[in-house]
C-alpha positions in Angstrom: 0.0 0.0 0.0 2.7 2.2 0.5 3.7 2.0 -3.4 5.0 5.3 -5.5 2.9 6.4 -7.9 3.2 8.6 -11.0 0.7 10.7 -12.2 -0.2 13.1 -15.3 -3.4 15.3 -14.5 -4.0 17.3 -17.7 -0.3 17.5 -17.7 0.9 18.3 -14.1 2.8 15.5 -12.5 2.1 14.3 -9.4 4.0 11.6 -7.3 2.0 10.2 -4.3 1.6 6.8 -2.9 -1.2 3.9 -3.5 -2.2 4.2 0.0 -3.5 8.4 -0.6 -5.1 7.3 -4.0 -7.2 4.3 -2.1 -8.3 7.0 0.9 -11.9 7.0 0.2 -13.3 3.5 -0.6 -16.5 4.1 -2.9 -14.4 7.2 -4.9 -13.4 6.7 -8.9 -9.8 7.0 -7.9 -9.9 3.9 -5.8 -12.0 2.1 -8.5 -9.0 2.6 -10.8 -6.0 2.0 -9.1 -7.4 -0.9 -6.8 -9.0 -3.1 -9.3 -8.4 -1.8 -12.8 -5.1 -0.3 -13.3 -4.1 -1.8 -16.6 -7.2 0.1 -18.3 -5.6 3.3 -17.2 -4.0 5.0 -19.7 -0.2 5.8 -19.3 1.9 8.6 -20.8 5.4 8.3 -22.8 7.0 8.3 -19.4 4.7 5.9 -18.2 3.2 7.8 -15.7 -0.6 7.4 -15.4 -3.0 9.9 -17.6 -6.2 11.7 -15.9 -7.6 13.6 -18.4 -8.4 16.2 -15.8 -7.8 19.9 -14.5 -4.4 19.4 -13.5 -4.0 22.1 -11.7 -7.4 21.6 -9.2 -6.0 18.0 -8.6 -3.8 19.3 -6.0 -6.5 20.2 -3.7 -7.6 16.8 -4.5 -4.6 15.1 -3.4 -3.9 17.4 -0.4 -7.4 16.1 0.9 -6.8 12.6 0.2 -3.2 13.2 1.9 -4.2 14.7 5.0 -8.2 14.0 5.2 -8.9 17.8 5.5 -9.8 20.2 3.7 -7.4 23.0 3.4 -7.7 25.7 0.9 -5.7 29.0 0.1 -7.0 32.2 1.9 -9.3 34.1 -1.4 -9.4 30.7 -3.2 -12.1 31.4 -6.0 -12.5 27.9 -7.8 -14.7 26.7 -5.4 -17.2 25.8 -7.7 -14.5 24.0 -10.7 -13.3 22.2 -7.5 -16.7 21.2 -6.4 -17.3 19.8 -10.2 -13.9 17.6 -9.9 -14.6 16.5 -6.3 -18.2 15.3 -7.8 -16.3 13.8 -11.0 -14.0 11.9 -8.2 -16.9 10.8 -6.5 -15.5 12.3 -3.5 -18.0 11.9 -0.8 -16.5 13.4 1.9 -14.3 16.4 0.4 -17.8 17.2 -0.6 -19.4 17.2 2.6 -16.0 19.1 4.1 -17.0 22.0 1.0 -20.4 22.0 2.1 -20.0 22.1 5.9 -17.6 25.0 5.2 -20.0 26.8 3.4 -22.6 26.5 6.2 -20.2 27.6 9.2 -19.1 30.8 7.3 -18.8 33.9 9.5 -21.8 36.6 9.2 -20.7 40.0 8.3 -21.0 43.2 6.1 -18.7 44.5 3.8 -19.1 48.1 1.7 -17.6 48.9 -1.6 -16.9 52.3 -2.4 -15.9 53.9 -5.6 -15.5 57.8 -6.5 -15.7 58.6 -10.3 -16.2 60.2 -13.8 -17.2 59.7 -16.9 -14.0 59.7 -19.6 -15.4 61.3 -23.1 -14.3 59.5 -26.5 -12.0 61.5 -28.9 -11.4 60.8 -32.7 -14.9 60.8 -33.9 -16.3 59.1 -30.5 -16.9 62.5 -28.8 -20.8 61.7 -27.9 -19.3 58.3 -26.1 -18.8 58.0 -22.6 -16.6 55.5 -20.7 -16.9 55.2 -16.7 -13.5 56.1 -15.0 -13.0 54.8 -11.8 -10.0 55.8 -9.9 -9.8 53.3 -6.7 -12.3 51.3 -5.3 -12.1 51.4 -1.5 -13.5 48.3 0.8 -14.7 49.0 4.5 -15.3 46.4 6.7 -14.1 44.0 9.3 -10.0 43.0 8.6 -10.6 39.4 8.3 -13.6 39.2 6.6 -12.0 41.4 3.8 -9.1 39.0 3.3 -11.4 36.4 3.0 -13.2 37.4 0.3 -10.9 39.5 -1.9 -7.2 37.3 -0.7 -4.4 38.5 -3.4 -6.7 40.9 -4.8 -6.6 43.2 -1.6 -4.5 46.3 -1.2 -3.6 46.8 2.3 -1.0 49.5 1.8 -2.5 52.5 2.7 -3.5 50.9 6.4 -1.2 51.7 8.9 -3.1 49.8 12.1 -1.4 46.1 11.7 -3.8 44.8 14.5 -5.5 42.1 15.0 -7.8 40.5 11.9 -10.8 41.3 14.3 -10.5 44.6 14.0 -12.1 46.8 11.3 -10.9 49.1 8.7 -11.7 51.8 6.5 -8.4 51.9 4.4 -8.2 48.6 2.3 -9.0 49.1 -1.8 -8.8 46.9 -4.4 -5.8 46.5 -7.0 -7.9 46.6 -9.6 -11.0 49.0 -11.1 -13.5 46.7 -12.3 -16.6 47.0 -9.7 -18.0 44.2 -11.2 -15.4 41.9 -10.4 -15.6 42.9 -6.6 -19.5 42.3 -6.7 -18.8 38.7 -8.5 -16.3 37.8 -5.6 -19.0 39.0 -2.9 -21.4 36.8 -4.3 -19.1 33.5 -4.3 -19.1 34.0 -0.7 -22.5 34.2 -0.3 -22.8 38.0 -0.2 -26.3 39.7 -1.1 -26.6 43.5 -2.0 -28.3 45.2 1.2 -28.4 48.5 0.2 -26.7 51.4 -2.2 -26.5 55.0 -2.5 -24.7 57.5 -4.7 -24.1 61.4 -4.8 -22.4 63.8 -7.6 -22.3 67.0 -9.2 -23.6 68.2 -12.5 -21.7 71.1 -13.0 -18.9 73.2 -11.0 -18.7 77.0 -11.0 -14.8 75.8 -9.5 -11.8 75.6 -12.3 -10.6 72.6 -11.8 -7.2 71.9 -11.3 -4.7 71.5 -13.8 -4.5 68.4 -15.6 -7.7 67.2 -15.2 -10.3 67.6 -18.1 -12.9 70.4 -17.2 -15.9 68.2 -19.2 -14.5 65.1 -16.8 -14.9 67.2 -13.5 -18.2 68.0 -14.3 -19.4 64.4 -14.0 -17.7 63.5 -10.4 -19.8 61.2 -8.3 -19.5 58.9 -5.5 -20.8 55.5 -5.1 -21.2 52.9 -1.9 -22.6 49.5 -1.8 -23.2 47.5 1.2 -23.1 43.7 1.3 -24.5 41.3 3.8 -23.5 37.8 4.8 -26.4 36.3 7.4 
């Protein structure tokens, strides 16, 4: 049971032993490598061939290693992982992904954005393109982490306390709103409540460098997001 064993996910190598690969008893991974190994196909090294996301098959492997289910702070393939984990017939990784999702934390997060509207030139002067410049993200430290991981700037918050705590400071390293809203909604976020203000016009010059027409159009945005 303790044999070496050479695999080729979708073209990642893996090398484990016979004893991970047989964990669960009723999954498709102990169906192949406990009764019908010589159907499996093999590669030109001779390594066996899963014609699977390669990449995903780590988490796989790490659960059948250690029987728990660890994943990477802001992991966001939840649901490709899910769909493998199914494919595997992985009974209990699936239960581990559903009891994770039941025991998540309750909390509210708010996404903030100021910005314009960015006129076309050459012949697209009647088109307007929304310009955001930063969108900031309120809330409590951990929770943040959690749901935006790599994607979170923490640069402009000097309080290193603990991930209890709550901030005001954090913004995202990217400007696409949408994407935030998508990655509140994987972790089972809802839309609670918006509000927005701006300005149609400005008597003020503004400053240099910044396009009179564009000033005009300054607004702010907030949107809050609940988890129950």
């Amino acid at each position: 049971m303790t044999e070496i064993v050479e695999l080729n996910v979708g073209g990642v190598h893996y090398t484990t032993t016979l004893n991970s690969l047989l964990h669960e008893k009723d999954s498709l991974l102990c169906e192949m490598f406990s009764e019908g190994r010589e159907n499996v196909l093999k590669d030109s090294k001779g390594r066996y061939f899963l014609d699977r996301d390669g990449v995903l098959f780590r988490y796989i492997l790490d659960y059948l290693r250690d029987k728990t289910l660890n994943l990477p702070e802001g992991f966001r393939e939840k649901q490709r992982l899910q769909k493998e984990a199914e494919y595997y017939k992985l009974e209990g990784m699936l239960a581990c992904m559903r009891k994770e999702c039941e025991t998540r934390s309750p909390g509210s997060i708010t996404l903030g954005y100021r910005g314009s509207f960015q006129f076309g030139k050459d012949g697209l002067a009647d088109v307007k393109f929304r310009k955001l410049s930063r969108i900031l993200v309120c809330g409590r430290v951990a929770l943040c982490r959690e749901v935006f991981g790599d994607t979170l700037n923490e640069s402009r918050d000097p309080d290193h306390g603990g991930p209890d705590r709550y901030t005001s400071r954090f913004f995202l390293k990217h400007c696409f709103i949408e994407q935030g809203f998508d990655m509140l909604h994987e972790q089972g976020f809802r839309l609670a409540g918006s509000c927005g203000s701006g300005t149609a016009g400005s008597a003020a010059e503004p400053k240099p460098g910044v396009d009179a027409e564009e000033n005009r159009w300054n607004h702010y945005n907030e949107f809050v997001f609940v988890r129950d």
